[in-house]
N, C-alpha and C positions, 0 to 999 in steps of 0.2 A: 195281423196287420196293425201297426200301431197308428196311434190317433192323437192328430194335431188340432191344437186350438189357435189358431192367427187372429191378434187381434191387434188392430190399426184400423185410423180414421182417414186414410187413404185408400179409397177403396182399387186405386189402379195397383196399387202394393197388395193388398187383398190378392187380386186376382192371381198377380206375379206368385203370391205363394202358394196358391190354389197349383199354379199350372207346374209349379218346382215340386211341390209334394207329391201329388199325385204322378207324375213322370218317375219318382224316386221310390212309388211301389206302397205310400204314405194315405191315410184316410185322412183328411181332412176337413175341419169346421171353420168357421171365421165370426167376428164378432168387430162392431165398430166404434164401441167405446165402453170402459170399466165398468157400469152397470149391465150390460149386457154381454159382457164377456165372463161374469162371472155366476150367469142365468146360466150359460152356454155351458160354462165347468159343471155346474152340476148335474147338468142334464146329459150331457158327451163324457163326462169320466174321460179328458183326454190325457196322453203316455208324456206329455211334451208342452207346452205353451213358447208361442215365439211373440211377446210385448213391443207395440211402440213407447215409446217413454210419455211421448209427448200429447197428448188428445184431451179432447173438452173432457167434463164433466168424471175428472180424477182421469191420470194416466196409468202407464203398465205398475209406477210405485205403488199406486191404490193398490190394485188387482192385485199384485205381490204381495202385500200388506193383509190382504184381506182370506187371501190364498193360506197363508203362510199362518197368520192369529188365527181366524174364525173356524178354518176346515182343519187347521194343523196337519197340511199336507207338503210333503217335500218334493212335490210333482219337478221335474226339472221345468226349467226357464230359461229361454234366449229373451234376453233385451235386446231389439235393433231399434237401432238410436242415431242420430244424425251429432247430437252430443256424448259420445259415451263418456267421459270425464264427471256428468252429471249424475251419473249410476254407478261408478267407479268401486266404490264401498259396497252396492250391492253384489258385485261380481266376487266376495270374499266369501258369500254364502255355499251354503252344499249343495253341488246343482242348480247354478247359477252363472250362465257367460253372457255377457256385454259384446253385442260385434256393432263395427261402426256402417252405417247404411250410406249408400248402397251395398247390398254384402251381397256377395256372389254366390248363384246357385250351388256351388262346389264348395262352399265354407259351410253355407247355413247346413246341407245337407250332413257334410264332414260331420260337423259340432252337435250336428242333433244325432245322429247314430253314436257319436261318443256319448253322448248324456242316458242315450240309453241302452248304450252297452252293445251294443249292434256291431257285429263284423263287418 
């Protein structure tokens, strides 16, 4: 079963991903802002991370950032983003999609089994 890290400072979004993954067969963790979602990667080892952009104290750029320099790991990445234009350059990366939120149970799903190669 693969393992998802959701991390967003909206916890009713939380939930919405809680209840999409797990329906989609999906383990799931959550985490509600960049220090703490990056406690959560190391302890979950998750297959996937789905980022808000936007949240206090560093957003999903931090945790990418930090993901990306300090563990030198190419874990795939969904940014959902209410501005994707603002992450646009990140979306060039390996294993790296930008969806604009609200995003539908059937994209996010879609996009995360592509990232990890899933039929």
């Amino acid at each position: 079963m693969a393992k998802i890290l959701a991390v967003d400072d909206d916890l009713s979004i939380l939930e919405l991903y809680k209840e999409i993954f797990i329906k989609a067969g999906f383990e799931i963790q959550t985490a509600e802002d960049a220090v703490s979602a990056v406690m959560r990667y190391q302890e979950f080892k998750p297959d996937l991370l789905v980022l808000d952009v936007d949240m206090p104290a560093g957003g999903g750029q931090k945790v990418f950032d930090r993901l990306r320099n300090l563990f030198q790991t190419a874990t795939p990445i969904i940014f959902s983003t209410g501005m994707p234009e603002s992450v646009q350059n990140l979306a060039r990366n390996l294993n790296v999609v930008v969806l604009k939120k609200p995003v539908s149970p059937e994209l996010l799903i879609a996009e995360t089994k592509k990232l990890l190669k899933m039929p």
